[in-house]
C-alpha positions as CSV (number, residue, x, y, z in Angstrom):
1,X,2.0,1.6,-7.0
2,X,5.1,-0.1,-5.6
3,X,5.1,-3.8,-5.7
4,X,8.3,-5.1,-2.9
5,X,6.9,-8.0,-1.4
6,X,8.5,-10.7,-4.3
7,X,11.1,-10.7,-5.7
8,X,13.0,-11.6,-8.7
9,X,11.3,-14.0,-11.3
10,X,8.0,-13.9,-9.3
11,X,7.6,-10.0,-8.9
12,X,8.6,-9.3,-12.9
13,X,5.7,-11.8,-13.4
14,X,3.4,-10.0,-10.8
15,X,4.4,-6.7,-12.9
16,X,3.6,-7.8,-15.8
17,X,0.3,-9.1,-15.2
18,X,-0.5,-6.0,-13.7
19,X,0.4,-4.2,-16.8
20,X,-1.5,-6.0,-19.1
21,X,-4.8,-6.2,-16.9
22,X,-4.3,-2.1,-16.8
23,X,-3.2,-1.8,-21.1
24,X,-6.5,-4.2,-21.4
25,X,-8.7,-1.4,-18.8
26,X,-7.0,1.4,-20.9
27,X,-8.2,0.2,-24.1
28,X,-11.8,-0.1,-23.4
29,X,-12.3,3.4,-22.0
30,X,-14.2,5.2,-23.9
31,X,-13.1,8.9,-25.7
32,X,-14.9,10.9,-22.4
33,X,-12.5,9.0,-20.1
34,X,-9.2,10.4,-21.4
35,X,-7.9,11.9,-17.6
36,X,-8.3,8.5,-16.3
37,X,-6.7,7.0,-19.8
38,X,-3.8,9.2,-19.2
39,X,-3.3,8.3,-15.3
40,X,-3.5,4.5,-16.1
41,X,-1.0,5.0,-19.2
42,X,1.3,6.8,-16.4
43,X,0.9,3.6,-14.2
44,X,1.9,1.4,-17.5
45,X,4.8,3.2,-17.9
46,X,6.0,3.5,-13.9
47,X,5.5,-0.6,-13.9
48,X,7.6,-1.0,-16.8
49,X,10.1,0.8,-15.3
50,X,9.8,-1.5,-12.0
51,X,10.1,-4.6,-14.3
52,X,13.3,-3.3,-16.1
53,X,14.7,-2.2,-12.5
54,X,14.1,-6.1,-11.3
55,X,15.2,-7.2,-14.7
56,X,18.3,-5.2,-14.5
57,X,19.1,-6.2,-10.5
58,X,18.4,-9.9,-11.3
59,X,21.0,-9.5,-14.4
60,X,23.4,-7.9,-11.8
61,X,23.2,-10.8,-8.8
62,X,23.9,-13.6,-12.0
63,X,27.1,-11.9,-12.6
64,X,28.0,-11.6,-9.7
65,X,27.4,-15.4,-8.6
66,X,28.9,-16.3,-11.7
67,X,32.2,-14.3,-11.2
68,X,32.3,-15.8,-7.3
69,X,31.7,-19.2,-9.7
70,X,34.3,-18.8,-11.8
71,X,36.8,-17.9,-9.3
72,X,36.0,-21.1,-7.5
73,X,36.4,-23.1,-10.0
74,X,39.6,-21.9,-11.2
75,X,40.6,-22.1,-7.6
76,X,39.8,-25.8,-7.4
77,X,41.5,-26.5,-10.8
78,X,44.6,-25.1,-9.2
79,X,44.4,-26.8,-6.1
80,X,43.8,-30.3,-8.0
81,X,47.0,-29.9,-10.1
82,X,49.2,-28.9,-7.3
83,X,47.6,-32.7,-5.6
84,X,48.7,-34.4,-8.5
85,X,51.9,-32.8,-9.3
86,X,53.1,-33.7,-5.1
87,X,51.4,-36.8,-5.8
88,X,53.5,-37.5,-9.2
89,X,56.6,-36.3,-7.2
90,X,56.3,-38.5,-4.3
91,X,55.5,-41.6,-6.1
92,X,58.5,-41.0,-8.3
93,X,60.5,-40.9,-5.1
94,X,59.1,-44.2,-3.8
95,X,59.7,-46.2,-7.2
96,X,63.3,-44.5,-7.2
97,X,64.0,-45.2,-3.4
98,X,62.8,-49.2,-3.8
99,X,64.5,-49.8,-6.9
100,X,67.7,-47.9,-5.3
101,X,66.8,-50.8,-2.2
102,X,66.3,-53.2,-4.4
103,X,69.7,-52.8,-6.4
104,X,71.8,-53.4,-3.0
């Protein structure tokens, strides 16, 4: 059983529920039952497999927004040092050019 209709957050919930509804099934079954013990035991396994495949996409997606974060960040860092050093530099030419005005 393939679950693809959520995603993220929502469809590691979904597959866990599932898993423990089928683990709680599992254990009630009775010794004569051990084919269909087995074949939910396989299920357990192939939805814990889903879950760490979600788990491990999600995991990948917050890097990378974080990286694209970080970059953007940094970029706007830059960008507001290079506005305050032109502003430094031009009011330091205005204070010089009116005293220099000022002086004749």
């Amino acid at each position: 059983m393939v679950l693809e209709p959520a995603s993220g957050p929502l469809a590691v919930r979904l597959l866990e529920d599932r898993v423990l509804k089928l683990e709680t099934v599992a254990d009630a079954l009775a010794d004569q039952h051990d084919v269909l013990r087995t074949e939910m035991r396989r299920e357990i396994m192939s939805l814990r497999d889903q879950m760490r495949d979600l788990e491990n996409k999600m995991e990948e997606g917050n890097r990378i927004v974080n990286s694209k974060l970080d970059r953007l960040l940094g970029e706007r860092a830059v960008v507001t040092g290079l506005i305050t050093l032109v502003t430094s530099v031009l009011g330091t030419g205005v204070v010089h050019i009116a005293l220099s005005m000022g002086t004749h």
